[in-house]
N, CA, C and O atoms as CSV, one atom per row, in Angstrom:
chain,resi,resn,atom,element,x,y,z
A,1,UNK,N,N,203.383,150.746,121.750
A,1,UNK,CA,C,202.009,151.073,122.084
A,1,UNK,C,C,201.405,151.856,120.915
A,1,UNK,O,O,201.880,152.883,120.429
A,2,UNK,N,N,200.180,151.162,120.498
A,2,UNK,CA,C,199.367,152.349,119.776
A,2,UNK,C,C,199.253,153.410,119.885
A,2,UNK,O,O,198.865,153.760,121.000
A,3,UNK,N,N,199.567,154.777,118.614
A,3,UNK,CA,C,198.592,156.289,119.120
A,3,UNK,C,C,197.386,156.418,118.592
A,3,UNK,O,O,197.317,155.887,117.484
A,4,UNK,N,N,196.709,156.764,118.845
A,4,UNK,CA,C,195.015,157.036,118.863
A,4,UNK,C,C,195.071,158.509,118.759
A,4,UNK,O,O,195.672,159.334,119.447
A,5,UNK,N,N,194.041,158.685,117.392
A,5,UNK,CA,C,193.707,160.199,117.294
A,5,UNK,C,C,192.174,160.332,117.501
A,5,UNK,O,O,191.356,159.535,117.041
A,6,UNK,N,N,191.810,161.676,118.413
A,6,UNK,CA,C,190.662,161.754,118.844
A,6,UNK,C,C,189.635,163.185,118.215
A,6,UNK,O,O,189.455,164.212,118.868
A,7,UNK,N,N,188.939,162.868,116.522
A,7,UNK,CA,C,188.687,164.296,116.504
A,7,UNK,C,C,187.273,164.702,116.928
A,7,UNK,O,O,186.565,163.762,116.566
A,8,UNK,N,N,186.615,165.493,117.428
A,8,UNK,CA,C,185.235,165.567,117.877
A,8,UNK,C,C,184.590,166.828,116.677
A,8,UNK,O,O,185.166,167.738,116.079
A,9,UNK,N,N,182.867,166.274,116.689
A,9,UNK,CA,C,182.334,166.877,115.788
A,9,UNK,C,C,180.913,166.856,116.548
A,9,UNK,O,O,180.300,165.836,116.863
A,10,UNK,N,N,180.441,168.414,116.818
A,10,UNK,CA,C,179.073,168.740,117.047
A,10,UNK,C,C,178.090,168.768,115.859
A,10,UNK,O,O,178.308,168.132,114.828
A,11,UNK,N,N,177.288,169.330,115.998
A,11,UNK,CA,C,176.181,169.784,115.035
A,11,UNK,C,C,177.029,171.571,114.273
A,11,UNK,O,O,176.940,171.893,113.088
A,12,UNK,N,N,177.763,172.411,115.373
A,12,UNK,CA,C,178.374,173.288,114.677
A,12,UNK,C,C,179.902,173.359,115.145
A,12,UNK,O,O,180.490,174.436,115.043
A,13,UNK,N,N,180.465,172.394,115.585
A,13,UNK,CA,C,181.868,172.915,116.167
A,13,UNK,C,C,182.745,170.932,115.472
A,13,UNK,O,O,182.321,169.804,115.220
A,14,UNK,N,N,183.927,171.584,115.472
A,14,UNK,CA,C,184.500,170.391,115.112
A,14,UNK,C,C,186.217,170.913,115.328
A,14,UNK,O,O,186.713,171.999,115.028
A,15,UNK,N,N,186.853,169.729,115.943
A,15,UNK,CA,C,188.428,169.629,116.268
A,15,UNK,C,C,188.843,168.353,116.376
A,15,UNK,O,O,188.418,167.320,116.894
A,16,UNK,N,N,190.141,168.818,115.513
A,16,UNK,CA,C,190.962,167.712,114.959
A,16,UNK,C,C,192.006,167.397,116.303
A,16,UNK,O,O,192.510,168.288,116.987
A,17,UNK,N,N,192.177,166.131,116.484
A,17,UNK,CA,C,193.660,166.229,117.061
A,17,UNK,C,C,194.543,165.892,116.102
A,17,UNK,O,O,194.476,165.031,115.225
A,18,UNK,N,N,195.637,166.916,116.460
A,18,UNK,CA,C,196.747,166.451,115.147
A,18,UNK,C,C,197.892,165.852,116.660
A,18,UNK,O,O,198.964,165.639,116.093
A,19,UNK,N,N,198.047,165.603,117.816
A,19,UNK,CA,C,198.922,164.960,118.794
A,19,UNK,C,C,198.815,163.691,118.844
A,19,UNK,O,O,199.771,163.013,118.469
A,20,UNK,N,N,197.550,163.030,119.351
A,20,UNK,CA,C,197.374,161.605,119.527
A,20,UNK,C,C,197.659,161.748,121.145
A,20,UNK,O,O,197.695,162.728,121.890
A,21,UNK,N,N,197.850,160.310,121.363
A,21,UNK,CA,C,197.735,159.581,122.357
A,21,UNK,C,C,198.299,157.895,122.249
A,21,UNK,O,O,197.615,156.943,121.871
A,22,UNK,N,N,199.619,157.862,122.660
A,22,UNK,CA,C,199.515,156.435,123.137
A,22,UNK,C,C,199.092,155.560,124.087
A,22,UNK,O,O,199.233,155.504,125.309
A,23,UNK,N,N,198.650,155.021,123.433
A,23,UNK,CA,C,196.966,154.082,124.473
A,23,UNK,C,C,197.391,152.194,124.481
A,23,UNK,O,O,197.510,151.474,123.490
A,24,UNK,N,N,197.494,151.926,125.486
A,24,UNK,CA,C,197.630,150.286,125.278
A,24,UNK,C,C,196.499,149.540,124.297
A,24,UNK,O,O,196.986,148.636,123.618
A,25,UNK,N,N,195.415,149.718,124.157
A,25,UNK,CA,C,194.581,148.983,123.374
A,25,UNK,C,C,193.346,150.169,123.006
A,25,UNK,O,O,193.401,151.292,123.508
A,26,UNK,N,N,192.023,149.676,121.882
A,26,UNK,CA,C,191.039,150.849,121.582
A,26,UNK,C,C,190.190,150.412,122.705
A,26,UNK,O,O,189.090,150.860,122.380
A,27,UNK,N,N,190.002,149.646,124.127
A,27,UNK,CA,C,189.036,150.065,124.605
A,27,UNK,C,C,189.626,151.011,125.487
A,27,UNK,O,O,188.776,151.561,126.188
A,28,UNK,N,N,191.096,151.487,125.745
A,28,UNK,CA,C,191.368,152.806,126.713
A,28,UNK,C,C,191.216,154.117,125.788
A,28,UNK,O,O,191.460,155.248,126.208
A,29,UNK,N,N,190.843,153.867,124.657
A,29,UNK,CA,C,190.921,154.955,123.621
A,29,UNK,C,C,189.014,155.485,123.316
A,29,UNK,O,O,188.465,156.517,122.927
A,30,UNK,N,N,188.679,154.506,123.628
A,30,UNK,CA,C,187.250,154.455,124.288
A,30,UNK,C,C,186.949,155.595,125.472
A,30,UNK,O,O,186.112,156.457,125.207
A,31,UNK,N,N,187.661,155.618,126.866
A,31,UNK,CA,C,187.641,155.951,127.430
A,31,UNK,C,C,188.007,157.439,127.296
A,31,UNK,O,O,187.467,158.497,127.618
A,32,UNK,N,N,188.812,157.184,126.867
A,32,UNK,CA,C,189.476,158.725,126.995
A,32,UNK,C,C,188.974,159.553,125.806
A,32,UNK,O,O,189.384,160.691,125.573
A,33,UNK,N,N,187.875,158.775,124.922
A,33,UNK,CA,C,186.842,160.137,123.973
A,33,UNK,C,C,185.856,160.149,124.581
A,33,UNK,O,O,184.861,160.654,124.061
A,34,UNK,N,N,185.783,159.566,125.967
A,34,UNK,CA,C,184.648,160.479,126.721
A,34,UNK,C,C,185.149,161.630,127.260
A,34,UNK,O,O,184.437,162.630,127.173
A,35,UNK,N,N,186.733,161.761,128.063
A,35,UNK,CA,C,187.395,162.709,128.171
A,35,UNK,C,C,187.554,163.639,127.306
A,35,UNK,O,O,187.981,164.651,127.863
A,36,UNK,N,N,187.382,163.793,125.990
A,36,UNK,CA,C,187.107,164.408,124.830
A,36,UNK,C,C,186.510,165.611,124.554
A,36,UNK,O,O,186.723,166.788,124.261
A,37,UNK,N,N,185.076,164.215,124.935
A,37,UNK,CA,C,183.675,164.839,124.701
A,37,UNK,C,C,183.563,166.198,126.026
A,37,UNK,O,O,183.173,167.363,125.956
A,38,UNK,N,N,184.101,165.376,127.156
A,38,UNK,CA,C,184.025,166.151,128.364
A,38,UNK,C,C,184.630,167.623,127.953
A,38,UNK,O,O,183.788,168.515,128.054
A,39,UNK,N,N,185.730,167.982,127.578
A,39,UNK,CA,C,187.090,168.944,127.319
A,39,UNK,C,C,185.961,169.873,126.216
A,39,UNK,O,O,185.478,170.999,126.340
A,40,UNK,N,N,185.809,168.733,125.031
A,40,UNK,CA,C,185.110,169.660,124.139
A,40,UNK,C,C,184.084,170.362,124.631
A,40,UNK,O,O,184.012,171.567,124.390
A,41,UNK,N,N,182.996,169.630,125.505
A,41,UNK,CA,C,181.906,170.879,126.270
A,41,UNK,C,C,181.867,172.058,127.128
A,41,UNK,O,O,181.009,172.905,127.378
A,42,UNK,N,N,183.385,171.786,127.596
A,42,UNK,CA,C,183.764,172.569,128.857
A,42,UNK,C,C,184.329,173.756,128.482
A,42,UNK,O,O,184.382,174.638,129.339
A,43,UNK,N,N,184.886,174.033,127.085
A,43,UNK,CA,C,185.427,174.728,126.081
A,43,UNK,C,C,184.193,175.931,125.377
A,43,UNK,O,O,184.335,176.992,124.768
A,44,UNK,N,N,183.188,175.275,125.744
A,44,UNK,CA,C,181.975,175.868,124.941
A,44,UNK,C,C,181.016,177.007,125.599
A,44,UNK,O,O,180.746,176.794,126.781
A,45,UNK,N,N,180.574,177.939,125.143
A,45,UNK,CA,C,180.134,178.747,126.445
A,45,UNK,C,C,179.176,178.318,126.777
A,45,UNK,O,O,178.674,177.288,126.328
A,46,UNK,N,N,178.623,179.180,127.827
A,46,UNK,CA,C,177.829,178.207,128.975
A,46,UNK,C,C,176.111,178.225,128.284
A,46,UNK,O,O,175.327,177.306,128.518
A,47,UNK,N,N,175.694,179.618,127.294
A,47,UNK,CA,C,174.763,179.050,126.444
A,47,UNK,C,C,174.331,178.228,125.643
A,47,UNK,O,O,173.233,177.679,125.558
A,48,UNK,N,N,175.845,178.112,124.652
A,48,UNK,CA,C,175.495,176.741,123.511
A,48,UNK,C,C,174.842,175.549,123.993
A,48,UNK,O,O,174.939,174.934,125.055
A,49,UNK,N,N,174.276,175.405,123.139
A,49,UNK,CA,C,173.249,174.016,123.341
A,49,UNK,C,C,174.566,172.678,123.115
A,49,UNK,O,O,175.426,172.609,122.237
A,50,UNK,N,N,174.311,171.809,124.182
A,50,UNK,CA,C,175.050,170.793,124.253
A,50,UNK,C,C,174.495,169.372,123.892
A,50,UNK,O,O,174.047,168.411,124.517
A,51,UNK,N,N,174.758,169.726,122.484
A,51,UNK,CA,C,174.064,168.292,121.945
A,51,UNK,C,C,174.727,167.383,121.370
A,51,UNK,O,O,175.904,167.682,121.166
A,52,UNK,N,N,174.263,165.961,120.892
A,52,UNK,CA,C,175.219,164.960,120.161
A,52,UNK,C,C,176.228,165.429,120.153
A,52,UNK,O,O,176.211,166.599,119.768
A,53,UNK,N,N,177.365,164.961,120.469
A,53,UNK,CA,C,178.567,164.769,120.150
A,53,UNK,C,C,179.467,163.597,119.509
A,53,UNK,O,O,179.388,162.574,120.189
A,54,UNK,N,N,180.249,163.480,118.452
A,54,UNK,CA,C,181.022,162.259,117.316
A,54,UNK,C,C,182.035,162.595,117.525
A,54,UNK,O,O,182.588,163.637,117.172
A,55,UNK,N,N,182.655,161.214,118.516
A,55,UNK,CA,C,184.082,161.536,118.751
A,55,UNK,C,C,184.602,160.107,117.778
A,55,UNK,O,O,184.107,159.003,118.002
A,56,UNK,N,N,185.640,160.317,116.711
A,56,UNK,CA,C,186.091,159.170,116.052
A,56,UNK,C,C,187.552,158.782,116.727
A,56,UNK,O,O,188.584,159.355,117.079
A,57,UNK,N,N,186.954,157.366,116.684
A,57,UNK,CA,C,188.821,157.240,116.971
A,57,UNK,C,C,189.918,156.717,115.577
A,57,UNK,O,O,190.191,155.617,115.095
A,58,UNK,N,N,190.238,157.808,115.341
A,58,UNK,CA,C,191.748,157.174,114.227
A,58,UNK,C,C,192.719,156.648,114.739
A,58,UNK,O,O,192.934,157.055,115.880
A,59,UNK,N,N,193.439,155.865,114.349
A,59,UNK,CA,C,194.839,154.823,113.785
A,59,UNK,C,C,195.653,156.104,113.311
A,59,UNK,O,O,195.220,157.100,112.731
A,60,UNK,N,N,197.122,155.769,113.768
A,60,UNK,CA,C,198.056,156.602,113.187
A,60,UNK,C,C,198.099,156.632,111.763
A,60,UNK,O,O,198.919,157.331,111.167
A,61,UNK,N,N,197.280,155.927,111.196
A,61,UNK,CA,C,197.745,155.958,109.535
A,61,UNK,C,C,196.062,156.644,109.108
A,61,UNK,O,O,195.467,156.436,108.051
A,62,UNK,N,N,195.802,157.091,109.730
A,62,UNK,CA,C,194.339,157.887,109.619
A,62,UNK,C,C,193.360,157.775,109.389
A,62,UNK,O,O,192.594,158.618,108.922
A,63,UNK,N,N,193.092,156.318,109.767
A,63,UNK,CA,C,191.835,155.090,109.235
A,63,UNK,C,C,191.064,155.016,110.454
A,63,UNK,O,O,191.526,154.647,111.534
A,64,UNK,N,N,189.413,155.521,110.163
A,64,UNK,CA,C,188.403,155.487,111.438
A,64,UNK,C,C,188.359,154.272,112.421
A,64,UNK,O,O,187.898,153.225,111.966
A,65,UNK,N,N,188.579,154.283,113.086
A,65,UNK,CA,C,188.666,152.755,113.939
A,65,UNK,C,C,187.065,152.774,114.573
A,65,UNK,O,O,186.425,151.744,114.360
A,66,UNK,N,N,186.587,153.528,115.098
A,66,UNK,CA,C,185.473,153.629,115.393
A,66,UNK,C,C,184.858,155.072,116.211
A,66,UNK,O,O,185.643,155.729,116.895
A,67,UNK,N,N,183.756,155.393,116.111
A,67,UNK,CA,C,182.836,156.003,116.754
A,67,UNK,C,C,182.333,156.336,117.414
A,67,UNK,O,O,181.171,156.452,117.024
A,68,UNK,N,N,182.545,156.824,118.980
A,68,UNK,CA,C,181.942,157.055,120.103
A,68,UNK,C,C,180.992,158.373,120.393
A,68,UNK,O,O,181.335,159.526,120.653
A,69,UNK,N,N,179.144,157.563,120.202
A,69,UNK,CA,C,178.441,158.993,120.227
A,69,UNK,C,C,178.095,159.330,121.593
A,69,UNK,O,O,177.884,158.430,122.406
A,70,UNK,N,N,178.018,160.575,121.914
A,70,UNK,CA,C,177.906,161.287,123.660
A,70,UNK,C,C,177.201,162.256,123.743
A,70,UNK,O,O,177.454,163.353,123.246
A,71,UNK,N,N,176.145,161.939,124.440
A,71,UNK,CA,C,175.340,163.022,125.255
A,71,UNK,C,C,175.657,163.771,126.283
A,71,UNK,O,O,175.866,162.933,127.160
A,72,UNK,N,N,175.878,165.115,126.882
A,72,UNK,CA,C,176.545,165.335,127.627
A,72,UNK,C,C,175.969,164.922,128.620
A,72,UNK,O,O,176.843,164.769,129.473
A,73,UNK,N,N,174.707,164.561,129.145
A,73,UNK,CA,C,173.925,163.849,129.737
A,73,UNK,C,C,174.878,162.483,130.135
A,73,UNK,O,O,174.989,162.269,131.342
A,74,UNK,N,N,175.480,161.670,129.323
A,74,UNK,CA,C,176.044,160.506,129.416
A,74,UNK,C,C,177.476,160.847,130.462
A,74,UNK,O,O,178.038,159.918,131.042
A,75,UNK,N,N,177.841,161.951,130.567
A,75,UNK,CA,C,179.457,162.343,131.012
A,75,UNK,C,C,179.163,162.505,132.148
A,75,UNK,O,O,178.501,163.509,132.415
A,76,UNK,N,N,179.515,161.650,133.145
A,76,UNK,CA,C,179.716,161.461,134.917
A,76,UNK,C,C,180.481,162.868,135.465
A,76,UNK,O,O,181.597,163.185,135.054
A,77,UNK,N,N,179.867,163.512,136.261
A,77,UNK,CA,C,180.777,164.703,136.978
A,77,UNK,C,C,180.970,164.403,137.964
A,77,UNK,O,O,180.288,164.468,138.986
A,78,UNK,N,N,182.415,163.853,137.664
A,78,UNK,CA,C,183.074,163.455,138.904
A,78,UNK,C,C,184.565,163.744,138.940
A,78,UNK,O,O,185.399,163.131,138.274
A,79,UNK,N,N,184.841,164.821,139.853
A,79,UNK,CA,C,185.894,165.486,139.943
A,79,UNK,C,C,187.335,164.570,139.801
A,79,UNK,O,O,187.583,163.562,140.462
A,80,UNK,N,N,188.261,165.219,138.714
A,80,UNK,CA,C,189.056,164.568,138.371
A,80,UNK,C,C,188.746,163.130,137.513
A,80,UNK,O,O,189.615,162.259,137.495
A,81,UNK,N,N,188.023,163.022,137.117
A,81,UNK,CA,C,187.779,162.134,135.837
A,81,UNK,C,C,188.778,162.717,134.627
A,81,UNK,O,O,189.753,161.986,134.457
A,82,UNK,N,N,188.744,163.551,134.004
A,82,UNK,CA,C,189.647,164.142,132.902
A,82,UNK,C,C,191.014,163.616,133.526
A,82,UNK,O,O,191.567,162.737,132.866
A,83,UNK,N,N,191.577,163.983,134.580
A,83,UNK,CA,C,192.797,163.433,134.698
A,83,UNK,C,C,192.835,161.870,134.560
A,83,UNK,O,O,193.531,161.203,133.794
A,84,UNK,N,N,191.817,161.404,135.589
A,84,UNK,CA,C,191.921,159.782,135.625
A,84,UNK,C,C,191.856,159.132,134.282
A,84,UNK,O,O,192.692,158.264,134.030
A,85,UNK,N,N,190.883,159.480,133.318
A,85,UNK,CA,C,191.372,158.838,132.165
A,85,UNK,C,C,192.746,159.263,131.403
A,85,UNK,O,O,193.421,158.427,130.803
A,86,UNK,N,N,193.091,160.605,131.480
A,86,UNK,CA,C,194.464,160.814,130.626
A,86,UNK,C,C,195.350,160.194,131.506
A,86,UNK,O,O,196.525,160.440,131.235
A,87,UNK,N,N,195.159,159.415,132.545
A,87,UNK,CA,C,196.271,158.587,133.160
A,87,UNK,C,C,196.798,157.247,132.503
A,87,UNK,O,O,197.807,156.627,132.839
A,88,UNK,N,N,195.515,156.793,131.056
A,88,UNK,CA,C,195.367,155.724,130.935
A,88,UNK,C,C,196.572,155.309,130.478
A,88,UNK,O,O,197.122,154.208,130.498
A,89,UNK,N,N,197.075,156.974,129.825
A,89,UNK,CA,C,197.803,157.344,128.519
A,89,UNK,C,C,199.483,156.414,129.342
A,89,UNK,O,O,200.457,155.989,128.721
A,90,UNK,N,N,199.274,156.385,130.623
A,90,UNK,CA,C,201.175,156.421,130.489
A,90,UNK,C,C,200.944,154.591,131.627
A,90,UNK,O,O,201.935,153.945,131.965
């Protein structure tokens, strides 16, 4: 199985994953940088402005595979979503 690295980048905040994720294919790797995006906002205090978010997805050999941009507007609150996608993982 593929690992997928997920790093996210605001307008002032940015994190690397150096773990990954083994993911059966990039559209579950899709999924789970909305879980990302979700983690990264939830992390943030409750003033910061929650804007654009660039979640890339890397290849174990550290090559951009692609781009997922997120509004937090776009992120469904629906309890237990964060788990349901890191379920994709196993």
């Amino acid at each position: 199985m593929p690992r997928y690295f997920f790093n996210a980048y605001s307008g002032t905040s940015f994190t690397q994953d150096t773990d990954g994720q083994d993911l059966p294919d990039l559209e579950a790797a899709r999924s789970v940088a909305l879980t990302v995006a979700e983690m990264f906002w939830s992390d943030l205090p409750s003033n910061f402005t929650r804007e654009l978010l660039s979640v890339e997805i890397l290849d174990e050999a550290g090559q951009k595979l692609t781009t997922v941009h997120v509004m937090d507007t776009d992120l469904p609150r629906i309890p237990g979503r964060i788990a349901d996608a890191l379920s994709l993982a196993s």
